[in-house]
Each structure stands twice: as C-alpha cells, then as structure tokens.
LOKOLDREN-984218 format. One record per residue: residue number from 1; x negated, y negated, z of N, C-alpha, C, CB in turn; residue in one letter. Coordinates in steps of 0.05 Angstrom, whole numbers, plus 5000, padded with zeros to 4 digits. Each point is the difference from the previous one (the first is absolute). Glycine has a CB too. Example, Ala and Ser with C-alpha at 12.3 -4.5 7.8 and 13.67 -1.06 7.14 Angstrom:
2
[rec 1, [4736, 5114, 5156], [5018, 4976, 5000], [4982, 4976, 5000], [5038, 5023, 5025], 'A']
[rec 2, [4969, 4956, 4961], [4984, 4976, 5001], [5015, 4978, 5014], [4976, 5013, 4957], 'S']
# end
This chain:
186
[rec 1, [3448, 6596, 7792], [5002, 4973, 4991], [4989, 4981, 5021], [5040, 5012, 4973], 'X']
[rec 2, [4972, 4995, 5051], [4975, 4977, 5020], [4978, 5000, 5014], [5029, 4991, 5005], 'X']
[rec 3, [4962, 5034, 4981], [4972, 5001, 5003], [4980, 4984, 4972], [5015, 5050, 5030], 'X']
[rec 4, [5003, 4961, 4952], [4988, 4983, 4973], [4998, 4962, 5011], [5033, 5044, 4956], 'X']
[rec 5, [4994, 4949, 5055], [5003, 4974, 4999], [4978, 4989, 5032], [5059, 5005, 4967], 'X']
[rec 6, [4936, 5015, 5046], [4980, 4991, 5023], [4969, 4996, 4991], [5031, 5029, 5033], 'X']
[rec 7, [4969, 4992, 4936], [4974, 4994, 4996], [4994, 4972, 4977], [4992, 5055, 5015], 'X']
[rec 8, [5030, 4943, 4966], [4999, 4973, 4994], [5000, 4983, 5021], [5019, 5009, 4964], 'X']
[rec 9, [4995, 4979, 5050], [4997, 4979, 5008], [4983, 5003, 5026], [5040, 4985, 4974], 'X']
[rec 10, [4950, 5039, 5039], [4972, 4998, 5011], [4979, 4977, 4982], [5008, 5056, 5017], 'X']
[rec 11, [4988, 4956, 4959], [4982, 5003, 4991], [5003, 4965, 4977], [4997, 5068, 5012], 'X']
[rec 12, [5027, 4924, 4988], [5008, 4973, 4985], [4990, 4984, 5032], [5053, 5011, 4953], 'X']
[rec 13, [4956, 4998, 5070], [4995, 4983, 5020], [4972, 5000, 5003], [5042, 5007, 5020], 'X']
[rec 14, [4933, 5008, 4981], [4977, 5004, 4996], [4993, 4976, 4991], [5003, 5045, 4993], 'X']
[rec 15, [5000, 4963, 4976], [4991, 4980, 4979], [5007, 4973, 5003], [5001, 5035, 4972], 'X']
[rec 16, [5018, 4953, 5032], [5009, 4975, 5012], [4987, 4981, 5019], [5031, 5024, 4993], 'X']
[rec 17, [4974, 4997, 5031], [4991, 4993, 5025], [4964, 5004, 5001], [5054, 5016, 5022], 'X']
[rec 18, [4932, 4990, 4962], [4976, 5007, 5013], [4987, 4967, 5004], [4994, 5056, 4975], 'X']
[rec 19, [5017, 4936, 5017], [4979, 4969, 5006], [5005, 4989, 5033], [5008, 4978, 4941], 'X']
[rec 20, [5018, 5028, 5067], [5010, 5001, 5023], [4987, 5012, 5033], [5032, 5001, 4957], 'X']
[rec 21, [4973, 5031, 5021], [4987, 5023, 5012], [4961, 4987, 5009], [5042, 5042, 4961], 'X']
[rec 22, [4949, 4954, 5025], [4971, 4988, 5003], [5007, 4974, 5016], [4975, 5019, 4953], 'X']
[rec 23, [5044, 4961, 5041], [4982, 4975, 5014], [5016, 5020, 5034], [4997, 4930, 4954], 'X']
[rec 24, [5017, 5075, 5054], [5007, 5009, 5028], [4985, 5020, 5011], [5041, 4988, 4992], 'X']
[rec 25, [4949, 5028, 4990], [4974, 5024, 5010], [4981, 4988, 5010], [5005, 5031, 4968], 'X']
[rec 26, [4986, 4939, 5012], [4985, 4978, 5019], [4997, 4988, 5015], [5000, 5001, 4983], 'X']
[rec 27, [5026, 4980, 5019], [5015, 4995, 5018], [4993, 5013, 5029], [5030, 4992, 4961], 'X']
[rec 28, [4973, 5034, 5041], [5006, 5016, 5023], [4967, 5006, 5006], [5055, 5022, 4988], 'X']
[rec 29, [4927, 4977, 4995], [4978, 5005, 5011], [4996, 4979, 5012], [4986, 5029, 4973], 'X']
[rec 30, [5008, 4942, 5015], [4993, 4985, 5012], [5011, 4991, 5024], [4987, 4996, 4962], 'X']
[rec 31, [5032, 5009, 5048], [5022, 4992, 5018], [4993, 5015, 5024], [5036, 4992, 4965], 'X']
[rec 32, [4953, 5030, 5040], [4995, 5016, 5022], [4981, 5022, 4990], [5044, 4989, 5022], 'X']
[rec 33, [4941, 5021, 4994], [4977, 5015, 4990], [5017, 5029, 5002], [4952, 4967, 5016], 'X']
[rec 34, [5038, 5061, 4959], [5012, 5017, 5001], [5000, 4999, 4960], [5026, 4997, 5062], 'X']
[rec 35, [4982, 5027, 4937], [5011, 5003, 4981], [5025, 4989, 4988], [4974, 5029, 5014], 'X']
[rec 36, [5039, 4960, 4964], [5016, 4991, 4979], [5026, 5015, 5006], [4962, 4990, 4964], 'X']
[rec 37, [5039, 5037, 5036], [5018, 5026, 4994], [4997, 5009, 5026], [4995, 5014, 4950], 'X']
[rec 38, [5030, 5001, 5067], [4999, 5014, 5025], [5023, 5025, 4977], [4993, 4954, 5060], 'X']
[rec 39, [4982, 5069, 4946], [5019, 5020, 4989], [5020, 5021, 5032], [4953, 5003, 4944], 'X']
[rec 40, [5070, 4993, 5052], [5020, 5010, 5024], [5006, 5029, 4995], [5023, 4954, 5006], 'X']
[rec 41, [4976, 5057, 5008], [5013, 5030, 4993], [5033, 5000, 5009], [4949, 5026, 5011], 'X']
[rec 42, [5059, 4980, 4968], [5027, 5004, 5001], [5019, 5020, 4992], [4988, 4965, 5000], 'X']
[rec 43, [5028, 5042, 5005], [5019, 5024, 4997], [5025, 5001, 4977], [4988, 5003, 5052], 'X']
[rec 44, [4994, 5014, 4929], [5018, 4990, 4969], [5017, 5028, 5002], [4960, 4967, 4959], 'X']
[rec 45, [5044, 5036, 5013], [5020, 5025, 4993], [5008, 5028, 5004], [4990, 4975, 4978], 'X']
[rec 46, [5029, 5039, 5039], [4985, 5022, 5009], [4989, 5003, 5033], [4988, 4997, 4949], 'X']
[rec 47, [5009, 4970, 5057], [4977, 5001, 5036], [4978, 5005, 4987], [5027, 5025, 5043], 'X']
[rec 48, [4962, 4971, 4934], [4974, 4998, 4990], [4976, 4969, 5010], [5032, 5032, 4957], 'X']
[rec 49, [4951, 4976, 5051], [4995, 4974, 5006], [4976, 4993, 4981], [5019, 5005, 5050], 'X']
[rec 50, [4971, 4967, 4938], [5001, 4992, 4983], [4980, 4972, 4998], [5044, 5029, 4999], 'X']
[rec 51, [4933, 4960, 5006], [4993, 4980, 4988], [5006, 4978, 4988], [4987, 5027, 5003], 'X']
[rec 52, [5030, 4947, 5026], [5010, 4974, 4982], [4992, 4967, 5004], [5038, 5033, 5001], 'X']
[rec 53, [4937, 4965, 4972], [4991, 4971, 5007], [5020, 4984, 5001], [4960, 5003, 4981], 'X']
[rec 54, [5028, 4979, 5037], [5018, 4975, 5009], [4977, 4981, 4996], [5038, 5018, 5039], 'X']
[rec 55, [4965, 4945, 4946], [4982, 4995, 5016], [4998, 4983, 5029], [4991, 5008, 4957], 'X']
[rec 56, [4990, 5004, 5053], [4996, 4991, 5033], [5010, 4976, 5006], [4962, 5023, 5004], 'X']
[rec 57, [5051, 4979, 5020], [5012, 4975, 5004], [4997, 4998, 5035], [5038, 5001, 4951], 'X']
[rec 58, [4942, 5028, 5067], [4992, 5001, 5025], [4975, 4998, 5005], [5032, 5021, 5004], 'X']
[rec 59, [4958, 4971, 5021], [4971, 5008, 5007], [4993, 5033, 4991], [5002, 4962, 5044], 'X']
[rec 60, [4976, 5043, 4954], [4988, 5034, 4991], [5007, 5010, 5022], [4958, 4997, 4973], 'X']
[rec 61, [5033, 4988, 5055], [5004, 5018, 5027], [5031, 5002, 5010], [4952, 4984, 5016], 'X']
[rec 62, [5072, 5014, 4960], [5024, 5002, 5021], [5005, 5034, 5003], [5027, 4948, 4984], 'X']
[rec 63, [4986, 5056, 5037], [5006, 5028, 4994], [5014, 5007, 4978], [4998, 5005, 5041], 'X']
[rec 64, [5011, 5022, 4953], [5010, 5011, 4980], [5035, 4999, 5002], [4951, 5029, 4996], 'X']
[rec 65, [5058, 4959, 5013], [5033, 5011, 5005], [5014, 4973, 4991], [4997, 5038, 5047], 'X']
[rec 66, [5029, 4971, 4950], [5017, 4977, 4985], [4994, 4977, 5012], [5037, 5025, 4988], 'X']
[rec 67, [4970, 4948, 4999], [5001, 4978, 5014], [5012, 4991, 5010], [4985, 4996, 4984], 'X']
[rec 68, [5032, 5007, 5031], [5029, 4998, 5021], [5001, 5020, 5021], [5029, 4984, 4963], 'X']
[rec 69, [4947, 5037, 5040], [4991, 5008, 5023], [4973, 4991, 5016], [5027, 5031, 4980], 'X']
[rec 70, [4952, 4944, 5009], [4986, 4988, 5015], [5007, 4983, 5019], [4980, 5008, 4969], 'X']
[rec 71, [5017, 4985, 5048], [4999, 4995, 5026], [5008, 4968, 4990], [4962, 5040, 5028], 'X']
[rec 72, [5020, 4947, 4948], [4987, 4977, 4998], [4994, 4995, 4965], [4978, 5009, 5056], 'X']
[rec 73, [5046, 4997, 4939], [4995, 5000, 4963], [4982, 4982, 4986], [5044, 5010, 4997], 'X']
[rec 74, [4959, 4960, 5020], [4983, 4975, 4986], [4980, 4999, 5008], [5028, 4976, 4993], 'X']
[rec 75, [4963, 5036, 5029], [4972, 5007, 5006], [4983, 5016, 4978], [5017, 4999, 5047], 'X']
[rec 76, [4990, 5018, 4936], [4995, 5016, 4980], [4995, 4988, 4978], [5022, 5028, 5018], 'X']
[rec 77, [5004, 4964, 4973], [5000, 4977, 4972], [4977, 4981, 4993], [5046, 4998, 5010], 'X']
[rec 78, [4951, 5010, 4962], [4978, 4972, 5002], [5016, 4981, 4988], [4951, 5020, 4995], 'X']
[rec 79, [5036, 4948, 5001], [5015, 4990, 4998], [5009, 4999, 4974], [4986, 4984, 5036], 'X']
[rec 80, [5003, 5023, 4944], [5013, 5001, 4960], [5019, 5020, 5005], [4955, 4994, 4963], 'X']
[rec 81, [5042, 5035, 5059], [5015, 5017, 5000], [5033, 4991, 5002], [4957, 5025, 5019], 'X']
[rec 82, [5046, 4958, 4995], [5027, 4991, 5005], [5018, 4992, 4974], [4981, 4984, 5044], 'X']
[rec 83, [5001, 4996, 4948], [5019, 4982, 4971], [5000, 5035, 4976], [4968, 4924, 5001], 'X']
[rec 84, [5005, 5095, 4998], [5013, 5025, 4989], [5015, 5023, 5002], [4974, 4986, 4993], 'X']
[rec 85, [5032, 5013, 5024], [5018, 5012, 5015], [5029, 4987, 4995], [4961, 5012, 5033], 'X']
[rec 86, [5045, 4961, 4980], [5030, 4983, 4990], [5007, 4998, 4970], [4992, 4970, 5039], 'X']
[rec 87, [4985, 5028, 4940], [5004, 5000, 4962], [5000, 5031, 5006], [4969, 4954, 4966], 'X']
[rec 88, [5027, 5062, 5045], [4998, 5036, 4991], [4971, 5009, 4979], [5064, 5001, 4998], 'X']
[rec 89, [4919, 4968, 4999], [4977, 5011, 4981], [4989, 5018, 5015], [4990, 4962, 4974], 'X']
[rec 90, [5001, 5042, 5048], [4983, 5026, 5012], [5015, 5030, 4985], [4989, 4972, 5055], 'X']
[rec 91, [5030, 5015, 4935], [5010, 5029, 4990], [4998, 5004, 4971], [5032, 5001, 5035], 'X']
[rec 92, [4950, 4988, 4956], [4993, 5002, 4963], [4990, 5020, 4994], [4990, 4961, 4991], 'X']
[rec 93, [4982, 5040, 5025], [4983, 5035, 4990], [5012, 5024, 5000], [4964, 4986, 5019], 'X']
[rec 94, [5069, 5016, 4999], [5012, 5020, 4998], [5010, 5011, 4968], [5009, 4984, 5050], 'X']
[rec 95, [4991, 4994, 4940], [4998, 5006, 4956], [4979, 5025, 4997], [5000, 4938, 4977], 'X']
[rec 96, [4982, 5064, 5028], [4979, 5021, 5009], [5016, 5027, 4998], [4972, 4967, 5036], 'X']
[rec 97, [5047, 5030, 4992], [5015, 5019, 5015], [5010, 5012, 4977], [5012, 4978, 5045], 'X']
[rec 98, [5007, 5012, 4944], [5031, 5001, 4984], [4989, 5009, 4967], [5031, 4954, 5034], 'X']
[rec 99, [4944, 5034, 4958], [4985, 5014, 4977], [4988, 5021, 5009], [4991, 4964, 4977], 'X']
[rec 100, [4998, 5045, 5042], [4992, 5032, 5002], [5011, 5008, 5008], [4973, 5004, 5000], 'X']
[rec 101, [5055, 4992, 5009], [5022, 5025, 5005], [5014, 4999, 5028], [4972, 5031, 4970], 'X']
[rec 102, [5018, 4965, 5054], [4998, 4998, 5025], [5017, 4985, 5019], [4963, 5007, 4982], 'X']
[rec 103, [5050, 4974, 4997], [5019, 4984, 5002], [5021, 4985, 4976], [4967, 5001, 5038], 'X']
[rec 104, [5058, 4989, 4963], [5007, 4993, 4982], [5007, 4970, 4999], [5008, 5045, 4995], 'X']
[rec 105, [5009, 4944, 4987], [4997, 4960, 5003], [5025, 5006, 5023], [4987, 4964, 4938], 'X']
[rec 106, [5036, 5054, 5061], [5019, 4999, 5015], [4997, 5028, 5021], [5030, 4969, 4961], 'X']
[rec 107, [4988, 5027, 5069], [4996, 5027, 5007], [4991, 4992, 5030], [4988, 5026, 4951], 'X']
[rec 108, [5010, 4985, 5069], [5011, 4986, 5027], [4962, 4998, 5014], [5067, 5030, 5011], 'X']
[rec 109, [4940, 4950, 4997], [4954, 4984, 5008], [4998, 5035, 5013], [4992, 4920, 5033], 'X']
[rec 110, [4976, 5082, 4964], [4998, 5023, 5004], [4978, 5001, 5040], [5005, 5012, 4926], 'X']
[rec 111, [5001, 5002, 5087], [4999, 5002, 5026], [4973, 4996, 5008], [5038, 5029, 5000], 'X']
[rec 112, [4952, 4965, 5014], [4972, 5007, 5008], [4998, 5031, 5019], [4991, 4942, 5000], 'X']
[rec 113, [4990, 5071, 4992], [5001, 5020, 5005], [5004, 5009, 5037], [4975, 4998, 4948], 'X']
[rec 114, [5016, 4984, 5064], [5010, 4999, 5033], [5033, 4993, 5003], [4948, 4980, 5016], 'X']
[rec 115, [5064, 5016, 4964], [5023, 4984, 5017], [5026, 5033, 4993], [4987, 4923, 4984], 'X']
[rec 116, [5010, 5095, 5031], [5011, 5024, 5002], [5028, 4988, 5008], [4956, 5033, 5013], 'X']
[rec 117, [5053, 4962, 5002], [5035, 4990, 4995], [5010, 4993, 4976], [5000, 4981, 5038], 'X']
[rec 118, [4983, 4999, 4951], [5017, 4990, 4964], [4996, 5031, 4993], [4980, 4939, 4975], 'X']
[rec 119, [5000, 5074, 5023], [5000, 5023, 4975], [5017, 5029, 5013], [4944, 4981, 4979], 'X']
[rec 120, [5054, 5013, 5037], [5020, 5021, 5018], [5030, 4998, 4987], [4974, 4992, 5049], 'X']
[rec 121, [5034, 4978, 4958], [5033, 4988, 4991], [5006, 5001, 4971], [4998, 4966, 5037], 'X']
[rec 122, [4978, 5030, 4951], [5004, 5002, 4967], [4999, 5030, 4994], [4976, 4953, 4987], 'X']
[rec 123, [5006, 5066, 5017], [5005, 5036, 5001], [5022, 5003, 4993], [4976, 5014, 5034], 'X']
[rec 124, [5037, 4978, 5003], [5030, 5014, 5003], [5019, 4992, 4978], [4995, 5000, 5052], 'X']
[rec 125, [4997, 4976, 4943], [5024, 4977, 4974], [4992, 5013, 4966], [4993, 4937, 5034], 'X']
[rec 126, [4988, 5079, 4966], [4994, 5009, 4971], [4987, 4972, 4978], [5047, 5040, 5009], 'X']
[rec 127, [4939, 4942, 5011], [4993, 4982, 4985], [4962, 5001, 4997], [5052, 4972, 5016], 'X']
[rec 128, [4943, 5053, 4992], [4974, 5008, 4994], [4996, 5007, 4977], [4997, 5011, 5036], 'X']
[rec 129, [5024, 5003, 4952], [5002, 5007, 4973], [4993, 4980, 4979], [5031, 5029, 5017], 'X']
[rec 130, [4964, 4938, 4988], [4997, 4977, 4990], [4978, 5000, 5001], [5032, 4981, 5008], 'X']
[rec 131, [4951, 5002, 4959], [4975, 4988, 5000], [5010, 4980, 5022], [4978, 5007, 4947], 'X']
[rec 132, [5002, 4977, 5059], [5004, 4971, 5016], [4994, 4989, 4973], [4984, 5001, 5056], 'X']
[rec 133, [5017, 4971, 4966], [5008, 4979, 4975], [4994, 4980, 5004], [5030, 5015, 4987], 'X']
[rec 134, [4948, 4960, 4998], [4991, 4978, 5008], [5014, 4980, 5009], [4976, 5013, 4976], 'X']
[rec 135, [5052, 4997, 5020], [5023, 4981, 5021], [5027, 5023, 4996], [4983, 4935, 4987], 'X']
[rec 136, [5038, 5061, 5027], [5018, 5003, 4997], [5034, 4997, 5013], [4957, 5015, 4981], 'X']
[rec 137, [5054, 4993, 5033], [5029, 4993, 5007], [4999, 4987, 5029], [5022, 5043, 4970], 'X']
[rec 138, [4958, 4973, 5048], [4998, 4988, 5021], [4983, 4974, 5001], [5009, 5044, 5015], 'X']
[rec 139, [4987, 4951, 4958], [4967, 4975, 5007], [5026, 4985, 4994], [4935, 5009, 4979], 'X']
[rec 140, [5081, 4988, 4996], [5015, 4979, 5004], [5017, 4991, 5019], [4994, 5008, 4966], 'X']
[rec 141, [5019, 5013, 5048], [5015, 4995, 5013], [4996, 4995, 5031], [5017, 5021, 4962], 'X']
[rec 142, [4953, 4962, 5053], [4988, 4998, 5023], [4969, 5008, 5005], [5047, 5005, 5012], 'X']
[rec 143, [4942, 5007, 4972], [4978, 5014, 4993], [4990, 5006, 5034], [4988, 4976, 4943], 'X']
[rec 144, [4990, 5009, 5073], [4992, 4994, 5016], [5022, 5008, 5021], [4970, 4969, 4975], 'X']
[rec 145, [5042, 5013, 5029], [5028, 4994, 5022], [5019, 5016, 5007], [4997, 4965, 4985], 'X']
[rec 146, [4999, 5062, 4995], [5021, 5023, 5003], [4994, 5018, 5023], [5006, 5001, 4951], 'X']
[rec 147, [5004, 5011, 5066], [4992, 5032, 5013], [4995, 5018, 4986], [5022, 4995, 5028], 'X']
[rec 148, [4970, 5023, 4975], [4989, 5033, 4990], [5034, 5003, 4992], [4949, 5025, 5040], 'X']
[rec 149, [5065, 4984, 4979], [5028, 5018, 4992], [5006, 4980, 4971], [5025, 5019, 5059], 'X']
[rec 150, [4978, 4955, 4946], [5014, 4980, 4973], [4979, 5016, 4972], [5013, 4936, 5032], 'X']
[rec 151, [4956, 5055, 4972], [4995, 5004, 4977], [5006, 5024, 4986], [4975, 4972, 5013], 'X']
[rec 152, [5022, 5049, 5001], [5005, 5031, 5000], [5025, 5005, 4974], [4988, 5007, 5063], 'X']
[rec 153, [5035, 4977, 4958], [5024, 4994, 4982], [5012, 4987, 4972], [4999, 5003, 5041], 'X']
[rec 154, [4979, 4980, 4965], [4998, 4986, 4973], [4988, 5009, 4978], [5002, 4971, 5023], 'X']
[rec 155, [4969, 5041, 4981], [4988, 5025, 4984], [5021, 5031, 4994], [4951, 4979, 5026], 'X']
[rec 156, [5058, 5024, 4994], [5024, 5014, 4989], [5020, 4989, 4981], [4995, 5017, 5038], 'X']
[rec 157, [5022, 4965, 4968], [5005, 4990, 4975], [4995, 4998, 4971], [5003, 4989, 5031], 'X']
[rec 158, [4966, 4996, 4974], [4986, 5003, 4975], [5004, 5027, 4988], [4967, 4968, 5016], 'X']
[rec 159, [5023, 5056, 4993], [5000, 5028, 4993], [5023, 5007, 4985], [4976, 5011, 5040], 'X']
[rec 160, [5048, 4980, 4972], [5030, 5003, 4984], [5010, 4980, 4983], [5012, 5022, 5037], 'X']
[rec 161, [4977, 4957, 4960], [5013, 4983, 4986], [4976, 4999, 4972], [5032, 4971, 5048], 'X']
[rec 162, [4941, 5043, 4952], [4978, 5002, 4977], [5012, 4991, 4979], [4976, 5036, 5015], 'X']
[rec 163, [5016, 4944, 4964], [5008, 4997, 4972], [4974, 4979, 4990], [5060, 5007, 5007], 'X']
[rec 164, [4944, 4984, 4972], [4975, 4975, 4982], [5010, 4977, 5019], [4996, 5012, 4936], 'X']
[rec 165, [5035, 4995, 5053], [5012, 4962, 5013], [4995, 4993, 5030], [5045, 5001, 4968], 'X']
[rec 166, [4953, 5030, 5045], [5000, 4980, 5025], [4972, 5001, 5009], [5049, 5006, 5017], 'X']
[rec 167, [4926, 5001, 4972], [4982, 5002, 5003], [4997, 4971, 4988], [4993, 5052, 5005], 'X']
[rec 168, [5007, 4939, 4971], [5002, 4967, 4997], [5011, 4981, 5011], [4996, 5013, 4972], 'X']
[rec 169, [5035, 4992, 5043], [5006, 4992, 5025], [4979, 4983, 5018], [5027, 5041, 4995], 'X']
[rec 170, [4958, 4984, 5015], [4974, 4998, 5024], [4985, 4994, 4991], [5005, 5024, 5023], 'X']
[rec 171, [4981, 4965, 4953], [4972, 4989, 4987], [5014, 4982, 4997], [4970, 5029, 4977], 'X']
[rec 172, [5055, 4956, 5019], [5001, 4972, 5001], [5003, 4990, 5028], [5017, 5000, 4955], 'X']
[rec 173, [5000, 5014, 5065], [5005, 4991, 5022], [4967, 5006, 5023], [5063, 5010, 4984], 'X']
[rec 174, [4915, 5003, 5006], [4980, 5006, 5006], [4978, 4966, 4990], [5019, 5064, 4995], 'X']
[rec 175, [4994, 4935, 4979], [4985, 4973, 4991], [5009, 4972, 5017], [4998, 5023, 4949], 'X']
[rec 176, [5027, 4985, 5056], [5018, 4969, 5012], [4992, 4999, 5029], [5049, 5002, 4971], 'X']
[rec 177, [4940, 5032, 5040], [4997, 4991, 5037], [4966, 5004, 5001], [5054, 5024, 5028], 'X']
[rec 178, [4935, 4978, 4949], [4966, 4991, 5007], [4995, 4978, 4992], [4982, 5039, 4995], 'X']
[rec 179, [5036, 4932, 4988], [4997, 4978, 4992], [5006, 4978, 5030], [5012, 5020, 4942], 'X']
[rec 180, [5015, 5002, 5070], [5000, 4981, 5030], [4992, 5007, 5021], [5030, 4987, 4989], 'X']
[rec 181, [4952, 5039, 5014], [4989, 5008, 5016], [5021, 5006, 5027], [4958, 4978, 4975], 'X']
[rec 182, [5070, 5033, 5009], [5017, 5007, 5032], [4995, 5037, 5006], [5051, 4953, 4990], 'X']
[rec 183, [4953, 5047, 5035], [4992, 5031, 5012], [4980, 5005, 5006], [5023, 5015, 4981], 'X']
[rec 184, [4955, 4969, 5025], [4972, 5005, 5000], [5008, 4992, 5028], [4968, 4993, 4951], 'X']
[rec 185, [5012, 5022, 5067], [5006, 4989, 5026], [4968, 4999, 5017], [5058, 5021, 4998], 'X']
[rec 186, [4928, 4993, 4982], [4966, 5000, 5006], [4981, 4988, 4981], [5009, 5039, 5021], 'X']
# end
C-alpha cells in the first residue's frame, strides 16, 4: 500500500509541480553557471547506493561531502541556493526518486554515501531496512540542527511507529517547516 501511494502522489506531485519544476531548473541555471540538477550519490535501501537529483543549490567545484563538514558552507552556496534550500524546493526532483523506486514520499533523508557514521548508526538501529524518504521524522523534528546519534533515533522511531497516519503526520508537518523554513541551518 505505500508503495502504491508513493507512486501516486510522486507522480500527482510531478504533474502539478512541473511548471515549478521548470521555472527553478531555470532559475538555477541562470543564477550560477553549471548545470540545473546536481545528481548526489546516496545510500538507499539495503546500503545500496543510488542516484539522487537535487536541484543545485552549490558551486560545481564544492567538494563532495555533507554540508556541515565544509570548512566554509557559504562560501559554496550560491546565492538562489540559499532561499532553495530554506522552502526545501531543491528537494522536488527527488519525485524522480520515489517514482522509480529508490526512495519513498516518507522514510528517513537518505545519507550521502561518505557520511559512514550516519550509515554505520542506522545498520546497527535496523533502519537500513527503510526506503528513505523525501522527508521524514527527523526533518520535522530539527532536520539540519540535529546530531547523528538524535537523528539515528528518530529514524528509529519512525521504523516502529510505520503506519499511513503517521506518515501524513510528516507530510503535513514537512509542509508547515518548508513554508517557515525552520531547521535549515545551511
């Protein structure tokens, strides 16, 4: 059943949003030179790692590792990157994700493939066994602002507490903290 309901509303969000989807793909070109889409490798179901557009919201030349291990985060950022990043639109093309399988609308943000502590802590927690998820328990609850051990815990949670309702839970409380842009801290 929530795979059925990841690919509707992937795919209702698609259709909706594509006028969106285009003017910010624009947006982002014009704004800094580079490509529209930065595709991230990330660590889905399994420790499978996985193909996830974002659109770009860094210079081409930043290194590859989370953004809260650069030296100099706003040195990176361009400047449209910021305001997409605080709405969470850099995170639309992940609809992409969640219609071919790779990810789901709910289900804990999925790792970048360098950051070996999160995927280590989630292993041991049995929360590998999870699609990721274009948002979920830890985004609402600090997204950004959390430590490794918190989110870990909170994705655990998620894992035990799985149902529709509280997966709608987090798509509304997902809608209420990308309208105020709290937890974003890059």
């Amino acid at each position: 059943m929530k795979r059925l309901l990841d690919i509707v509303g992937a795919l209702a969000g698609l259709v909706v949003l594509w006028p969106v989807l285009l003017a910010v793909g624009v947006a982002v070109r014009l704004d800094s030179p580079g490509p529209a889409l930065h595709w991230s490798r990330r660590v889905g179901r399994g420790n499978r790692i996985f193909p996830m557009p974002k659109f770009r919201t860094m210079r081409t030349d930043t290194p590859d590792v989370a953004t809260h291990l650069l030296a100099d985060p706003d040195q990176w950022i361009t400047p449209l990157g910021r305001f997409l990043r605080r709405t969470s639109l850099d995170e639309l093309p992940q609809l992409w994700s969640v219609l071919k399988g790779d990810m789901s609308l709910v289900g804990p943000r999925p790792a970048l493939f360098n950051q070996d502590d999160l995927v280590a802590l989630r292993t041991e927690a049995g929360v590998h066994r999870l699609r990721p998820g274009l948002t979920g328990w830890a985004q609402i609850n600090g997204r950004d602002e959390l430590p490794i051990p918190e989110k870990v815990r909170l994705d655990r949670e998620y894992l035990e507490r799985r149902s529709l309702a509280f997966d709608l839970r987090i798509l509304l409380g997902t809608a209420l903290a990308a309208v105020s842009g709290r937890g974003v801290s890059h």
